[in-house]
C-alpha positions in Angstrom: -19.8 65.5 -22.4 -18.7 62.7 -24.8 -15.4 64.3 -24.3 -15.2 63.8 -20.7 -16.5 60.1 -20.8 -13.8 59.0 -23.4 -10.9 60.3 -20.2 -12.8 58.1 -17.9 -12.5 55.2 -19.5 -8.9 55.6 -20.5 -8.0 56.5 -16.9 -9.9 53.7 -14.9 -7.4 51.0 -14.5 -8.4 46.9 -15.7 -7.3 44.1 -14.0 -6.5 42.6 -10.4 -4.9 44.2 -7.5 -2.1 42.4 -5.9 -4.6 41.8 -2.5 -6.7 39.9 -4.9 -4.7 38.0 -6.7 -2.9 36.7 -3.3 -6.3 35.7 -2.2 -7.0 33.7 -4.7 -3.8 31.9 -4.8 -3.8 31.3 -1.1 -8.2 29.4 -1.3 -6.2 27.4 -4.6 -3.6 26.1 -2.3 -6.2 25.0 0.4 -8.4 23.3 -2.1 -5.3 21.4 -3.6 -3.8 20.4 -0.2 -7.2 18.7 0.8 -7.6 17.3 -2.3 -4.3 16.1 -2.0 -4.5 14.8 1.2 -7.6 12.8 0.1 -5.5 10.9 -2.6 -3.0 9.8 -0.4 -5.6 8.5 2.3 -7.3 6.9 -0.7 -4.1 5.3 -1.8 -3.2 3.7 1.8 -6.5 2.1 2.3 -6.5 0.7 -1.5 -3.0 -0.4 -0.8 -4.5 -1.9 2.4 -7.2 -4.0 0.5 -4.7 -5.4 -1.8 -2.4 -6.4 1.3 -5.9 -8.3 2.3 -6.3 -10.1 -1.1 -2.4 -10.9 -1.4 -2.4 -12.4 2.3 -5.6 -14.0 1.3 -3.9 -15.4 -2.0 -1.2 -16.5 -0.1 -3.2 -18.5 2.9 -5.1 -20.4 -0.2 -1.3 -21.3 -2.0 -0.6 -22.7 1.1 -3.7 -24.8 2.1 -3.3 -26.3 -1.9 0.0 -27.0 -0.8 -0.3 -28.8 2.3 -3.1 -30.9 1.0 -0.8 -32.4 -1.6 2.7 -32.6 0.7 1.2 -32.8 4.3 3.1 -30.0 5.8 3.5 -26.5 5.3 7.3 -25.2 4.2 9.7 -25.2 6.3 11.4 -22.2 6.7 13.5 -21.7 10.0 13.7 -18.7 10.2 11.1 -15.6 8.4 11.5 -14.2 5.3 10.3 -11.5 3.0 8.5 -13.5 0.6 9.5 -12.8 -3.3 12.7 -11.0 -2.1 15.8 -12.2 -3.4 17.1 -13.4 -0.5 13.5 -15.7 0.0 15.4 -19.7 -0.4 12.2 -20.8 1.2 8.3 -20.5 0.9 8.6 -18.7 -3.0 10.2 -20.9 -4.9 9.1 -23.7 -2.7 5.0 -22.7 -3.6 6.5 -22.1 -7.4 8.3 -25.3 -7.7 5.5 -27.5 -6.3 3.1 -25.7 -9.0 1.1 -23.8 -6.4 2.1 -20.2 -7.4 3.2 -18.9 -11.2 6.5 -17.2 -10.9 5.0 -14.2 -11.5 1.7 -14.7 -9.4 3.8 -14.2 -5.7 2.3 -11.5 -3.9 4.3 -9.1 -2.5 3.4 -5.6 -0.6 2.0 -3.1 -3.1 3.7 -0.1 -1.5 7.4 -1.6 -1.1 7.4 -4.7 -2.9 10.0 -7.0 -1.6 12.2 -4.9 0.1 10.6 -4.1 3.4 11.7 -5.5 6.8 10.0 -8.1 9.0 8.4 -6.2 12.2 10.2 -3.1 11.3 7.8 0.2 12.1 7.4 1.7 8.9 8.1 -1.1 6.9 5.7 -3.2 4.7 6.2 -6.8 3.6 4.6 -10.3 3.9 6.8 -12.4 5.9 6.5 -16.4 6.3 8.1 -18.7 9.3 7.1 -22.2 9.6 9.8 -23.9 12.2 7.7 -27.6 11.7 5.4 -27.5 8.8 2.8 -28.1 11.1 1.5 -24.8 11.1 3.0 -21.3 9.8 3.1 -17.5 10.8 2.0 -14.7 7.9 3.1 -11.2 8.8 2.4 -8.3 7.3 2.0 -4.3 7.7 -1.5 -2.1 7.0 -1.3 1.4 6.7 -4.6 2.7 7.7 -7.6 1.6 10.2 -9.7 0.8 7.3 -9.7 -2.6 7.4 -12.6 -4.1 10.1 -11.3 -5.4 12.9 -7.3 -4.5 11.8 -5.6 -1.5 13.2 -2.7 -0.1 10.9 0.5 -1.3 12.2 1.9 -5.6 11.7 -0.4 -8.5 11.5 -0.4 -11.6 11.9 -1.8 -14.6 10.8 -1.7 -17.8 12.1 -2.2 -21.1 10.1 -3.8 -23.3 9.9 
């Protein structure tokens, strides 16, 4: 009898069968794609509330601004503001003292190099043809925001 139980146990096998192990791989990859796809939703609406505070930032450098000069910039034609190619409402808000140089919002998700009304694209863009009053444009990513649908915005000073 004790002989008999010692060939059992040598002959039953340890471990998982192939099926298993499949199964298990396939509920890991569901797990990690909805976590996944949770991050990246969390990521567009943060980047969405710091497009809020940035165009917020930028509408308060501007009404410091046009208290002390009486008109807003002028900037013919719009521009990505902080990009390279910005001659106008950057180094303007710097220059008069309003903004550090390193204070200038820009988009959080493209920085400086996104296009004006482009789909797809995220920047905050400035046009003021008068200095009497000015245009801010920018891009959301998400619904999140109350009141805001993800696509371009716009907001009109003052």
């Amino acid at each position: 009898i004790g002989r008999n139980s010692m060939i059992k146990i040598q002959n039953s096998k340890f471990g998982f069968t192939l099926l298993e192990v499949l199964v298990v791989i396939a509920i890991a990859a569901m797990l990690m794609s909805f976590t996944l796809a949770r991050i990246t939703d969390a990521k567009k609406k943060s980047r969405d509330a710091r497009r809020e505070v940035g165009i917020k930032q930028l509408q308060n450098a501007l009404s410091i601004y046009v208290t002390t000069m009486n008109l807003y910039p002028v900037c013919g034609s719009e521009v990505v503001i902080g990009s390279p190619s910005d001659t106008c409402i950057g180094p303007i808000l710097i220059s008069a003292g309003v903004l550090q140089p390193n204070q200038v919002p820009i988009d959080p998700l493209l920085g400086t190099s996104g296009t004006c009304g482009l789909a797809d694209s995220y920047a905050y863009c400035y046009q003021s043809t008068n200095g009497t009053s000015y245009a801010l444009r920018y891009a959301l990513e998400t619904d999140a925001i109350s009141g805001k649908s993800a696509g371009w915005q716009s907001v009109i000073g003052p």
